[in-house]
Biotite code that builds the C-alpha atoms (Angstrom):
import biotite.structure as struc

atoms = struc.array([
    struc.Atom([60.250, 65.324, 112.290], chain_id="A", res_id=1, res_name="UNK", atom_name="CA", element="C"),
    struc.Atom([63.126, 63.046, 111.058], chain_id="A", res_id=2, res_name="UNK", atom_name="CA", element="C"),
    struc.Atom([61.227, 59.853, 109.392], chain_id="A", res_id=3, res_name="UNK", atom_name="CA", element="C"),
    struc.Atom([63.116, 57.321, 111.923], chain_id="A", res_id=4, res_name="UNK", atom_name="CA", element="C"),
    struc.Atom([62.039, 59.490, 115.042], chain_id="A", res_id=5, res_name="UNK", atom_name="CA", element="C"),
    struc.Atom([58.455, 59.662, 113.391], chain_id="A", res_id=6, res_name="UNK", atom_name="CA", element="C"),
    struc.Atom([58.340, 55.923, 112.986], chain_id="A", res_id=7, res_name="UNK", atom_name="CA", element="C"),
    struc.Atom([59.607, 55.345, 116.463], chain_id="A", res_id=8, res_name="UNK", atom_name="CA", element="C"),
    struc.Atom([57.129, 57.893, 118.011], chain_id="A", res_id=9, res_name="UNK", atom_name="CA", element="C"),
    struc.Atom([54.443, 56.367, 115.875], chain_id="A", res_id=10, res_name="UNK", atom_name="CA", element="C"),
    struc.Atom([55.134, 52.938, 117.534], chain_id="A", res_id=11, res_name="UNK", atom_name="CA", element="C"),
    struc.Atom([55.276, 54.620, 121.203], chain_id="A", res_id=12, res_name="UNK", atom_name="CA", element="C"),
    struc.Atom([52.152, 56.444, 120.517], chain_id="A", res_id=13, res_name="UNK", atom_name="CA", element="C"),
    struc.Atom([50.603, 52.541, 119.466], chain_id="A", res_id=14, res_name="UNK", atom_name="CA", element="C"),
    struc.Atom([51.956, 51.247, 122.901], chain_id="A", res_id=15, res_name="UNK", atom_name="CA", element="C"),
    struc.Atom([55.040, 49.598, 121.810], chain_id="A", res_id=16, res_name="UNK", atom_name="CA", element="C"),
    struc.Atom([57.304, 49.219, 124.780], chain_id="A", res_id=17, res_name="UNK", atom_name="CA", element="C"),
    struc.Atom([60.489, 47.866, 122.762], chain_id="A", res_id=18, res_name="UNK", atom_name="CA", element="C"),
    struc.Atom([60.087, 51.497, 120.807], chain_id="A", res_id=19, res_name="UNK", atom_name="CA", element="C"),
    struc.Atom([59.880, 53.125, 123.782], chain_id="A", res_id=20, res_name="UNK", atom_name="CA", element="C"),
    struc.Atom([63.111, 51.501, 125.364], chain_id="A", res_id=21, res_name="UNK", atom_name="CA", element="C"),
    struc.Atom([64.748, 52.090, 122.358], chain_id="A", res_id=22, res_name="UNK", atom_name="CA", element="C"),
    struc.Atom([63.604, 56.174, 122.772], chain_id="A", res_id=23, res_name="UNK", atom_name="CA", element="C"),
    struc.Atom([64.731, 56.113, 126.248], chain_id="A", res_id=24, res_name="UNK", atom_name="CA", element="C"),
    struc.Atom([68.061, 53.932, 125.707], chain_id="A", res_id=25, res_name="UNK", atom_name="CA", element="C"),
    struc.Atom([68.794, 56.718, 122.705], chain_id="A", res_id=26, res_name="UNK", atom_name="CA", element="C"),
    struc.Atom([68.151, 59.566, 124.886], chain_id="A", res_id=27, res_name="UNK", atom_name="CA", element="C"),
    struc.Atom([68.489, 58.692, 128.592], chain_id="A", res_id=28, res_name="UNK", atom_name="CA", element="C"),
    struc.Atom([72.077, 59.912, 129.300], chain_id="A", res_id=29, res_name="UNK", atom_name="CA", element="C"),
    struc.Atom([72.447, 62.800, 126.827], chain_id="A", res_id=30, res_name="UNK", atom_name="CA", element="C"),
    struc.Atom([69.424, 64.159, 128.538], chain_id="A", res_id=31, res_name="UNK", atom_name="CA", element="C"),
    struc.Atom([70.846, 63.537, 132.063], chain_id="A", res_id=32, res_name="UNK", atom_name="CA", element="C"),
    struc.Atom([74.249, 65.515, 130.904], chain_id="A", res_id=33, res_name="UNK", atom_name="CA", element="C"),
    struc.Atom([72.443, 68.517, 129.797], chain_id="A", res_id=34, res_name="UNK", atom_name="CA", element="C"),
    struc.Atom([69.996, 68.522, 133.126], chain_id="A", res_id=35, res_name="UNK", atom_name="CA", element="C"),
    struc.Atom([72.729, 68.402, 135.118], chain_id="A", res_id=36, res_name="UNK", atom_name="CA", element="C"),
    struc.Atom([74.074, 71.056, 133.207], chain_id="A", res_id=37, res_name="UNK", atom_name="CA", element="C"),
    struc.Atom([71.551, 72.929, 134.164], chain_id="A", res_id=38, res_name="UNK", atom_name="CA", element="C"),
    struc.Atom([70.550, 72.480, 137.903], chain_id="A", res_id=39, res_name="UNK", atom_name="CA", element="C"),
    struc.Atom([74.315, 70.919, 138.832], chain_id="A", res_id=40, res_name="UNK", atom_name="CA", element="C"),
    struc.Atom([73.210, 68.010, 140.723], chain_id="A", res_id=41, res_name="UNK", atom_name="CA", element="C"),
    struc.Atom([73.774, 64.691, 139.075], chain_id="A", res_id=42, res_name="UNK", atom_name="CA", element="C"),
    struc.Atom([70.787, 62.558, 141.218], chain_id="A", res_id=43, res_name="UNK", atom_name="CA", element="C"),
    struc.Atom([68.542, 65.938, 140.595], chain_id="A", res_id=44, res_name="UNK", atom_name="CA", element="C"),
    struc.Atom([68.895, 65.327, 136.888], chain_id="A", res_id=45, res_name="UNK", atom_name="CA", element="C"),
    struc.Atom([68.369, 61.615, 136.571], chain_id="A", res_id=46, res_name="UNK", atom_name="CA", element="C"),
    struc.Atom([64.970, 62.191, 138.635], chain_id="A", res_id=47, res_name="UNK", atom_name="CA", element="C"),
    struc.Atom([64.539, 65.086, 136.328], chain_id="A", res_id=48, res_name="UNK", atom_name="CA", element="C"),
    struc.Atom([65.073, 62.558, 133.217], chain_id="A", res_id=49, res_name="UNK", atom_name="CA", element="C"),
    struc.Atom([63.477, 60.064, 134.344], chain_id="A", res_id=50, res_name="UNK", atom_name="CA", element="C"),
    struc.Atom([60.289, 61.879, 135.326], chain_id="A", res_id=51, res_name="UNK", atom_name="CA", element="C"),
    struc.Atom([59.970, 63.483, 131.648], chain_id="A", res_id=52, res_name="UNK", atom_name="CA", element="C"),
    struc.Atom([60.255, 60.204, 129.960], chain_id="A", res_id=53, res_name="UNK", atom_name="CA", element="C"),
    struc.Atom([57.688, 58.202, 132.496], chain_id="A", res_id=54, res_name="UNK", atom_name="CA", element="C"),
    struc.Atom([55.438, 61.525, 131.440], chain_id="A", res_id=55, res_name="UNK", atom_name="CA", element="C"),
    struc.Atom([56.197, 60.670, 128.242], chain_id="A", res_id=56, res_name="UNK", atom_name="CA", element="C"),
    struc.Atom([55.042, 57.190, 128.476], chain_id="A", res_id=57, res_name="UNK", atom_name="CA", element="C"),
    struc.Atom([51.810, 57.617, 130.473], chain_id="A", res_id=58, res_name="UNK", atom_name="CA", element="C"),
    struc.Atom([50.645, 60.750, 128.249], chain_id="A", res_id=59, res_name="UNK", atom_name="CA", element="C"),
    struc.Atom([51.897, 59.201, 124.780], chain_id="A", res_id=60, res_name="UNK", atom_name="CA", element="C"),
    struc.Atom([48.634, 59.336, 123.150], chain_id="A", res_id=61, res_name="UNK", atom_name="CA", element="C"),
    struc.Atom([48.012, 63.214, 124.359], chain_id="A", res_id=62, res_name="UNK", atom_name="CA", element="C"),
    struc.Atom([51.324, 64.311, 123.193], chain_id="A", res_id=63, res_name="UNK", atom_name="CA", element="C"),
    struc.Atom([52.206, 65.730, 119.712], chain_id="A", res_id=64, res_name="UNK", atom_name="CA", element="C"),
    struc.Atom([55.363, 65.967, 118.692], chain_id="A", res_id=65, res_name="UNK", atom_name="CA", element="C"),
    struc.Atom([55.534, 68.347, 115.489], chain_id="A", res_id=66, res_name="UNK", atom_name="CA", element="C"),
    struc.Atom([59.329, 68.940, 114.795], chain_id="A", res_id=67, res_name="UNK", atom_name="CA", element="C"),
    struc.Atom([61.483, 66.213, 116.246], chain_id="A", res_id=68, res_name="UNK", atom_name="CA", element="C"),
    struc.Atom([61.382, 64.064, 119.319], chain_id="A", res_id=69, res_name="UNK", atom_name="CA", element="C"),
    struc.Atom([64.813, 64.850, 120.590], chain_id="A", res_id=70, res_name="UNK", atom_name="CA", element="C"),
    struc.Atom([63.905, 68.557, 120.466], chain_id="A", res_id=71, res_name="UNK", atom_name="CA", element="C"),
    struc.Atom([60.585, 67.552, 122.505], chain_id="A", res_id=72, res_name="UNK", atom_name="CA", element="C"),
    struc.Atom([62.439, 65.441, 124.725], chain_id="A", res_id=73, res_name="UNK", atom_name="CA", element="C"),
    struc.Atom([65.533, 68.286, 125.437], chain_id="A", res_id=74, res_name="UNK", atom_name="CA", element="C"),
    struc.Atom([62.381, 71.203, 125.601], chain_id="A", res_id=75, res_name="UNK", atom_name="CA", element="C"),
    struc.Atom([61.040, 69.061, 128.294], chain_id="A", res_id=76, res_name="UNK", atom_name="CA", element="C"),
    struc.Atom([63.512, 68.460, 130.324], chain_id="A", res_id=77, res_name="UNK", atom_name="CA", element="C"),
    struc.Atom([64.689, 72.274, 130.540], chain_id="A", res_id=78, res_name="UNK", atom_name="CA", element="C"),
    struc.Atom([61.212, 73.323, 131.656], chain_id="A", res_id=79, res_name="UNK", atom_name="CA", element="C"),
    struc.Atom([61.204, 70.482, 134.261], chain_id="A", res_id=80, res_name="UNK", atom_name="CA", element="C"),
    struc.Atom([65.037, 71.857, 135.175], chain_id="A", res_id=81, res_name="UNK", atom_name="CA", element="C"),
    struc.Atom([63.852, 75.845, 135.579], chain_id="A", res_id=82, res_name="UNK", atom_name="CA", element="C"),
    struc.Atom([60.523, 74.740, 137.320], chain_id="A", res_id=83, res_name="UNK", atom_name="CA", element="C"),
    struc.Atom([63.282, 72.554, 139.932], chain_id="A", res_id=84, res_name="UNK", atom_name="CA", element="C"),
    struc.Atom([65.102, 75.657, 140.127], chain_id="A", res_id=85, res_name="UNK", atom_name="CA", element="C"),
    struc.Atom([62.434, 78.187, 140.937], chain_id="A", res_id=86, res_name="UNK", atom_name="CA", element="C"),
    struc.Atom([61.234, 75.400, 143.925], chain_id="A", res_id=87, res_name="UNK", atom_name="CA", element="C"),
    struc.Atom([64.426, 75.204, 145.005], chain_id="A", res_id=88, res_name="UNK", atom_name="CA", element="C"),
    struc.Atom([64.990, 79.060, 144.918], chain_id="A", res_id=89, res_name="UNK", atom_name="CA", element="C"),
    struc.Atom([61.724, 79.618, 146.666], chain_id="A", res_id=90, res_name="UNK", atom_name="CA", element="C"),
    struc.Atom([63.034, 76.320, 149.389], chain_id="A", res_id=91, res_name="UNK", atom_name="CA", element="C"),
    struc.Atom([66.040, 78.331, 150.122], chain_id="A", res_id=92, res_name="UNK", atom_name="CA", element="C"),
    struc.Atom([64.369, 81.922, 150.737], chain_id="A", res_id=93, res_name="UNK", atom_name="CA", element="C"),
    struc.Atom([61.457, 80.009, 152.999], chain_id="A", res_id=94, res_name="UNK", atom_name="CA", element="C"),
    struc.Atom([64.217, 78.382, 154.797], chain_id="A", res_id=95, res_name="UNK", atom_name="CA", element="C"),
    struc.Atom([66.372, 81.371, 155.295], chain_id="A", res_id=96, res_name="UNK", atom_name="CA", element="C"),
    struc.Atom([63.557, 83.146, 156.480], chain_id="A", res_id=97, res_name="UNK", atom_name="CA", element="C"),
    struc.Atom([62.719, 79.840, 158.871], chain_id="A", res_id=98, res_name="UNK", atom_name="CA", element="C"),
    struc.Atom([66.789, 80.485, 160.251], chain_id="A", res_id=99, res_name="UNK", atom_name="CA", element="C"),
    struc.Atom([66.061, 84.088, 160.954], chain_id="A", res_id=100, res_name="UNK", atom_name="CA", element="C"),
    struc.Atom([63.126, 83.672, 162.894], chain_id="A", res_id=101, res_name="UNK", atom_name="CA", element="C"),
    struc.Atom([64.632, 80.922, 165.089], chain_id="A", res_id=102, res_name="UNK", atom_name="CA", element="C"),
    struc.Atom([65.001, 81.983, 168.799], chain_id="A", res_id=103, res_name="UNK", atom_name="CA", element="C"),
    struc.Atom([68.935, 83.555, 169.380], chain_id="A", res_id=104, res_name="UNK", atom_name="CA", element="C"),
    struc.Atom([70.009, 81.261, 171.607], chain_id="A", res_id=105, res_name="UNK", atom_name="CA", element="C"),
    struc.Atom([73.204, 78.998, 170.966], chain_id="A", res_id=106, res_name="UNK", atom_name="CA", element="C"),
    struc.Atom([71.272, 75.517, 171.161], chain_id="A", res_id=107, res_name="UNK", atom_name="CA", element="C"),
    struc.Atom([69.054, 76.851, 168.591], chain_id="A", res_id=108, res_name="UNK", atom_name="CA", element="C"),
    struc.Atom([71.374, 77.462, 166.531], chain_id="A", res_id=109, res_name="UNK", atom_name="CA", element="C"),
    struc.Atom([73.269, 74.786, 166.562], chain_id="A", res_id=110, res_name="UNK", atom_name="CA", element="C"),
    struc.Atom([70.172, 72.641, 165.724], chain_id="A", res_id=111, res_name="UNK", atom_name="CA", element="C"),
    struc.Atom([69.299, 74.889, 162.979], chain_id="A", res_id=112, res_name="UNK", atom_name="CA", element="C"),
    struc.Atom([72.689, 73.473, 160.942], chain_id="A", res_id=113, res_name="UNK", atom_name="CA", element="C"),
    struc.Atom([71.690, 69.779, 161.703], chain_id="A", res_id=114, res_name="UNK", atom_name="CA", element="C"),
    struc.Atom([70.821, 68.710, 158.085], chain_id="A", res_id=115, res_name="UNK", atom_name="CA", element="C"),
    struc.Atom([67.822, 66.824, 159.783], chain_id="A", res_id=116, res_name="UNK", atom_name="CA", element="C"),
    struc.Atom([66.381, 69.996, 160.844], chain_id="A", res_id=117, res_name="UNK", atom_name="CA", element="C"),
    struc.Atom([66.277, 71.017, 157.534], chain_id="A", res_id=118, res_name="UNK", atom_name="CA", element="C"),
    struc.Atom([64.702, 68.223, 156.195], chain_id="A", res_id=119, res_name="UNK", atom_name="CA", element="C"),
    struc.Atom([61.472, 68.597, 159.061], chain_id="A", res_id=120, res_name="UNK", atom_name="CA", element="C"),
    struc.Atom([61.445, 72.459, 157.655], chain_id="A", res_id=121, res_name="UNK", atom_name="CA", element="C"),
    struc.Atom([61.112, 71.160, 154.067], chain_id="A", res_id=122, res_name="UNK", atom_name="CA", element="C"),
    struc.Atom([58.374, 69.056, 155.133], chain_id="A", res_id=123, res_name="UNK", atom_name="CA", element="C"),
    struc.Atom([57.007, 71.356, 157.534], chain_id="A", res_id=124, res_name="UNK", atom_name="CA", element="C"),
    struc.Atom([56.888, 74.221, 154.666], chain_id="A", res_id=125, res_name="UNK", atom_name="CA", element="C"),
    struc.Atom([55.455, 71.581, 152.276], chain_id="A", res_id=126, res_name="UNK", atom_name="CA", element="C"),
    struc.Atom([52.729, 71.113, 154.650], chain_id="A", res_id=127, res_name="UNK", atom_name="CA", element="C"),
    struc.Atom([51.610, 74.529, 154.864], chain_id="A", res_id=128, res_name="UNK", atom_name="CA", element="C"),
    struc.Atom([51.426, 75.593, 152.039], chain_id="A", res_id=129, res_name="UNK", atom_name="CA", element="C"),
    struc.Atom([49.180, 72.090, 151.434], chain_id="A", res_id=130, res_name="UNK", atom_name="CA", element="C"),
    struc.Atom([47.016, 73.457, 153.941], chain_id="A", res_id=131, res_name="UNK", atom_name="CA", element="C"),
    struc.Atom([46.538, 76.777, 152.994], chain_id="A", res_id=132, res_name="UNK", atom_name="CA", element="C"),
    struc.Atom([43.193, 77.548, 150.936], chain_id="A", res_id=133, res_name="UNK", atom_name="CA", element="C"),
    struc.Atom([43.205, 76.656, 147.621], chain_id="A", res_id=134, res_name="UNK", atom_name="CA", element="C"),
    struc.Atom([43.128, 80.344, 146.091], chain_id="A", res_id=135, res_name="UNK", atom_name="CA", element="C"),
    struc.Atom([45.303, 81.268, 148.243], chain_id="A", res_id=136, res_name="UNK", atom_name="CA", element="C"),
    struc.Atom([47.861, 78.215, 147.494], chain_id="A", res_id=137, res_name="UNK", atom_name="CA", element="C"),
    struc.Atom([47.585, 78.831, 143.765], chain_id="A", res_id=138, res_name="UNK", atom_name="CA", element="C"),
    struc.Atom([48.370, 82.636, 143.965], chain_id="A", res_id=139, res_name="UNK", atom_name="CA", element="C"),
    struc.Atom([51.482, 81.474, 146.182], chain_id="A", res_id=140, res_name="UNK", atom_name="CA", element="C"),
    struc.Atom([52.584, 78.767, 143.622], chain_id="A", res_id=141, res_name="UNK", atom_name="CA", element="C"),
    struc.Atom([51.736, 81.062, 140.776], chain_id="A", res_id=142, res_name="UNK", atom_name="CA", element="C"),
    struc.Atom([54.270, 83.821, 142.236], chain_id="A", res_id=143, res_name="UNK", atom_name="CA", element="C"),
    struc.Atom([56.744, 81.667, 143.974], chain_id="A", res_id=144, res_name="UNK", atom_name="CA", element="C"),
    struc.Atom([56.921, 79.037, 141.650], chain_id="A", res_id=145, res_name="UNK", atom_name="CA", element="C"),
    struc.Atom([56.202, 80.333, 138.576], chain_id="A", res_id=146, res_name="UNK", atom_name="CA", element="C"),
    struc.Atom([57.580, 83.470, 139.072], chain_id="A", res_id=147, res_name="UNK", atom_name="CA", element="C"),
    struc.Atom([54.273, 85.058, 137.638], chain_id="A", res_id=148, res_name="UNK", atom_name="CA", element="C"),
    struc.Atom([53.956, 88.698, 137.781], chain_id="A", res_id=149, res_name="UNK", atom_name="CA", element="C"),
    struc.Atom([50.879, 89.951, 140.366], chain_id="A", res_id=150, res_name="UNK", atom_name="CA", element="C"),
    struc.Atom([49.068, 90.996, 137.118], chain_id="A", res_id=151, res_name="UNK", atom_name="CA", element="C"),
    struc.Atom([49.497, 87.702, 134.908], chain_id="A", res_id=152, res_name="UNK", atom_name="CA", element="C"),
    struc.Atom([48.413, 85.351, 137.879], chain_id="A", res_id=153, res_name="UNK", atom_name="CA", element="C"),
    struc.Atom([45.610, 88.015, 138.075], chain_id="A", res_id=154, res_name="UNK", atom_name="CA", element="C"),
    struc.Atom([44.945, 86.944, 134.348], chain_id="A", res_id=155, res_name="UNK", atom_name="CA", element="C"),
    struc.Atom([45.458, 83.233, 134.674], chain_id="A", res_id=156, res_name="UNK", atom_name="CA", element="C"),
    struc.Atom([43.025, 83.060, 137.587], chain_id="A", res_id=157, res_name="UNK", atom_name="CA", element="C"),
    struc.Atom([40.463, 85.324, 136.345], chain_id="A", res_id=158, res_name="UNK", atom_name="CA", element="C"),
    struc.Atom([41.129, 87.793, 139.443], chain_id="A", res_id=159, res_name="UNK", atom_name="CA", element="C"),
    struc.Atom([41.923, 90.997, 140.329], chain_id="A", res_id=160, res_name="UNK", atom_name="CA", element="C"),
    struc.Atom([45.579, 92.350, 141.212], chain_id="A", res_id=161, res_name="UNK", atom_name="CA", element="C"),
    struc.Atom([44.169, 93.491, 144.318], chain_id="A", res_id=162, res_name="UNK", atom_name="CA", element="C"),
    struc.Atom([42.981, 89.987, 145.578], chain_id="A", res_id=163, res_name="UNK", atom_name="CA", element="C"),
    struc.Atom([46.134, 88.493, 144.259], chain_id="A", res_id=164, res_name="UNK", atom_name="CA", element="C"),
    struc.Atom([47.817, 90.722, 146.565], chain_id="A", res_id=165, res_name="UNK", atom_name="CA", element="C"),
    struc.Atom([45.901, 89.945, 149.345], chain_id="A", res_id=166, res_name="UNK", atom_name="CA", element="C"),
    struc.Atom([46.298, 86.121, 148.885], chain_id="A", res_id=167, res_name="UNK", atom_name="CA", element="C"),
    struc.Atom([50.056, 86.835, 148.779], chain_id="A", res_id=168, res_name="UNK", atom_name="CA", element="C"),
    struc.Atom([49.908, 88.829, 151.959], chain_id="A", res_id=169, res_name="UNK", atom_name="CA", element="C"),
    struc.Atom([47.644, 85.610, 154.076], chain_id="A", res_id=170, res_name="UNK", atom_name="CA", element="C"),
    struc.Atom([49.618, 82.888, 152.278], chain_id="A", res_id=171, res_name="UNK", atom_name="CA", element="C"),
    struc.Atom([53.198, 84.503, 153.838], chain_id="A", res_id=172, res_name="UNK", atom_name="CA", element="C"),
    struc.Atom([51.858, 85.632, 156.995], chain_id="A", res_id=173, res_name="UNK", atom_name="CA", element="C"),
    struc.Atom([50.475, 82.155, 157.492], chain_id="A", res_id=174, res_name="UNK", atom_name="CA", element="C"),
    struc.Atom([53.916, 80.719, 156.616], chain_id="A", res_id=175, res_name="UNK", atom_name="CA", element="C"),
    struc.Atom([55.737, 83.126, 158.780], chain_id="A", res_id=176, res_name="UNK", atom_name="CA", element="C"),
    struc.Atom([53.340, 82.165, 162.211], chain_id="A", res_id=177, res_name="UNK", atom_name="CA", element="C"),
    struc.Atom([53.292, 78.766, 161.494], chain_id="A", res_id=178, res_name="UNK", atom_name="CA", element="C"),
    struc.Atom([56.990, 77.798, 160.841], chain_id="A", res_id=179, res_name="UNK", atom_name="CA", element="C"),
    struc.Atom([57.454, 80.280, 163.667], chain_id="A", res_id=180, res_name="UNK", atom_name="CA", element="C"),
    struc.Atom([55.149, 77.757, 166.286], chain_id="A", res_id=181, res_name="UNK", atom_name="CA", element="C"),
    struc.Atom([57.154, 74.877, 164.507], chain_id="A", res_id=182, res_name="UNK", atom_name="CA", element="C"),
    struc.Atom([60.474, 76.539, 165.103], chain_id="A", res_id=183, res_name="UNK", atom_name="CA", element="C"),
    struc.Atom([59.431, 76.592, 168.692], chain_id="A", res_id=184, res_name="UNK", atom_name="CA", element="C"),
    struc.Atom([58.167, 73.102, 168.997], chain_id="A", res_id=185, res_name="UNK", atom_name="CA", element="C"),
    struc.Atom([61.847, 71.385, 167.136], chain_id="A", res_id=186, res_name="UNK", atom_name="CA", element="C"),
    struc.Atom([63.802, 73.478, 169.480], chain_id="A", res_id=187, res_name="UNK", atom_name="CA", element="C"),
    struc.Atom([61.542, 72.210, 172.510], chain_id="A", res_id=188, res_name="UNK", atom_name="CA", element="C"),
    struc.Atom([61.728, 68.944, 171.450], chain_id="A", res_id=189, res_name="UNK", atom_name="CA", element="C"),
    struc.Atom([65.312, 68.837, 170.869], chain_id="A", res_id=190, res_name="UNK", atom_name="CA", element="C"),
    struc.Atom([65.727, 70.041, 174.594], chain_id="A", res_id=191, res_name="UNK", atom_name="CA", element="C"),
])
């Protein structure tokens, strides 16, 4: 690492708040550029940004930084940009499944492109998967999330392939019945 970034880190790592500024000052906007490079939403990135520096801050004296802290800081950010991605990828599919499910009727659908619908399926997706038990939530974040292959969140969880699958199979059939009920309730509600 650079001697000025090691000094600076050194001071962060103490506490120092004016280093710290001066770390995210330096960095701040060059790391919002290249996260919105990335995921192509401006207000995404700064979150993004700002998230990996506030990490930064309240795990200081955890983190080791052994070649530079701009490499750190640009490292952290992508993996904070792919893991945005991959939620928003697996938002999208849950949703599109949500829009395929809904009833055929024309008032249905019309509700289904009302932005605030959208934002009660987010919420109503978050929820179930929240609910769901906790082996069974971590094999559906491992896979949908992650993107880990049956046989590595096998691995990570200490499992076998054949109970992964099986968590799989009761996490998305419990998505698929309960956004269905909830599907029926909005419309009913709207009515």
């Amino acid at each position: 690492m650079p001697f000025i970034d090691k000094e600076i880190w050194h001071k962060v790592q103490q506490g120092d708040e004016k280093a710290f500024e001066m770390v995210f000052k330096g960095y701040y906007s060059m790391l919002c550029t290249y996260a919105c490079d990335l995921i192509k939403d401006l207000h995404q990135a700064k979150e993004v940004v700002q998230d990996v520096l506030v990490k930064l801050w309240l795990n200081r004296a955890r983190v080791e930084i052994n070649n530079s802290l701009k490499s750190y800081l640009y490292r952290s950010v992508h993996n904070h940009c792919i893991n945005l991605v991959k939620h928003n990828d697996v938002e999208k599919r849950l949703r599109d499944q949500y829009e395929k499910d809904l009833p055929a009727c024309s008032d249905a659908n019309e509700y289904a492109l009302d932005p605030y619908f959208y934002e009660g399926i987010e919420k109503d997706i978050e929820e179930i998967i929240e609910a769901l038990p906790d082996q069974c939530r971590n094999v559906f974040y491992l896979s949908r999330f992650e993107r880990l292959s049956y046989e590595a969140i096998a691995q990570k969880l200490n499992i076998s392939i054949n109970t992964v699958k099986t968590q799989m199979r009761r996490a998305l059939e419990k998505l698929r019945t309960q956004l269905t009920v909830k599907i029926s309730s909005h419309t009913k509600d709207s009515e």
